[in-house]
N, C-alpha and C positions, 0 to 999 in steps of 0.2 A: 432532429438527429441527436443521439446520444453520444455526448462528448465530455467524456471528462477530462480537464488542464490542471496539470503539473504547476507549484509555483514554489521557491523558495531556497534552492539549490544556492552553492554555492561553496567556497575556499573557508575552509575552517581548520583549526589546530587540534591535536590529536588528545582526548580528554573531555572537547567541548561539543557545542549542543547546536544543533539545529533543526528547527520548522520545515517542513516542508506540507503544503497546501494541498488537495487536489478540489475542486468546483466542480459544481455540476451543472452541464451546459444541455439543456432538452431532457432532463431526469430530474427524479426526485431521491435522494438514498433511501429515504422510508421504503422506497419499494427496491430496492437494489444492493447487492452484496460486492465488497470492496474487496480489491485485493492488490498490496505494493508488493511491486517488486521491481527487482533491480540487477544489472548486467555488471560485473564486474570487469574490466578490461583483461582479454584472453579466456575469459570464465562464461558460463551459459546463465542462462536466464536463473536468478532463484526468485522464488516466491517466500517473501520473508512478513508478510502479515497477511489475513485474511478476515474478512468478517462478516457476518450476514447478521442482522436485528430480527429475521424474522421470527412470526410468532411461535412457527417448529422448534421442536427442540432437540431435535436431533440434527437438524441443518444448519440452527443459527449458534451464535457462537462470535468467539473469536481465535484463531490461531496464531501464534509466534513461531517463526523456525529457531530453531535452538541458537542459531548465529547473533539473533537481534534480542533474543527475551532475557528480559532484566534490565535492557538500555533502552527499547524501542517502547513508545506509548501508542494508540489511535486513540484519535478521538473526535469528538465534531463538535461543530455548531451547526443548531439545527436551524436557524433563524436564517442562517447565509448559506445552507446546503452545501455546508464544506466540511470534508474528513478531514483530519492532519495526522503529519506522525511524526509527534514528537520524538525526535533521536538524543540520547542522551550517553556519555560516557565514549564519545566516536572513539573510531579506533583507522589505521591508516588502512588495513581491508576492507575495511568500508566505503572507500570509497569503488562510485558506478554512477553508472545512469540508472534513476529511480525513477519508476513508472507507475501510475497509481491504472486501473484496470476493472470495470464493472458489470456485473450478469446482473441479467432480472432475477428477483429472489423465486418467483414463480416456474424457472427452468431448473433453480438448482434440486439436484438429487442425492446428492454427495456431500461430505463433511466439510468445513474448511483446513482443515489438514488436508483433506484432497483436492479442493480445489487450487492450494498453496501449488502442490506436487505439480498441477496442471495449468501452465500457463495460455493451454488453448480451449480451459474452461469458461475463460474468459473472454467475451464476443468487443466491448469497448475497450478504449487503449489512448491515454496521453499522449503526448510526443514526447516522456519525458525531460528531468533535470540532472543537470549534474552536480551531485556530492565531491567535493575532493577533501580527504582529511592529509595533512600534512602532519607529520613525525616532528 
């Protein structure tokens, strides 16, 4: 079964930095496209990073929503089959519950700007974590 887990969440001060994990539990990333995102309290679903490695080049990619680029990194290790994303410069709307969320690279048809847009392009789903940044 394809499960990807959240890990890393947690009470942080507004300025500073945190990890957040997601593994991969019955998948491999090599063959799968990543996508965080996260629920702000009274706010909808945003998709605020997206990424596909594949060899297309019109589908793989990486995307930032305008909210996170400049503060937000992805990145992985391949050896432990883990994305992260590195948060960097928090801010106190930043805080949510963060969800990390994965397609087979071989279903996507669409850009990661669109699959950002669409969080039902996405068939796996964390239980995410929660971020709190305090002011």
């Amino acid at each position: 079964e394809v499960h990807p887990v959240e890990s890393g969440g947690g009470l942080v001060q507004a300025g500073g930095s945190l990890r957040l994990s997601c593994a991969a539990s019955g998948f491999a990333f090599d063959d799968y496209a990543i996508g965080w995102f996260r629920r702000a309290p009274g706010k909808e679903l945003e998709g605020i990073v997206c990424a596909n490695n594949a060899t297309s080049t019109y589908y793989s990619g990486t995307h930032y929503s305008d909210s996170v680029k400049g503060r937000f990194t992805i990145s992985s290790d391949n050896a432990k089959n883990i994305k992260y994303l590195e948060m960097n410069e928090l801010k106190p709307e930043d805080t949510a519950v963060y969800y990390c969320a994965v397609q087979p690279q071989r279903d996507i048809r669409v850009t990661m700007a669109s699959m950002c847009l669409f969080a039902t392009a996405f068939d796996s789903w964390g239980q995410g974590t929660q971020v709190t940044v305090s002011s």
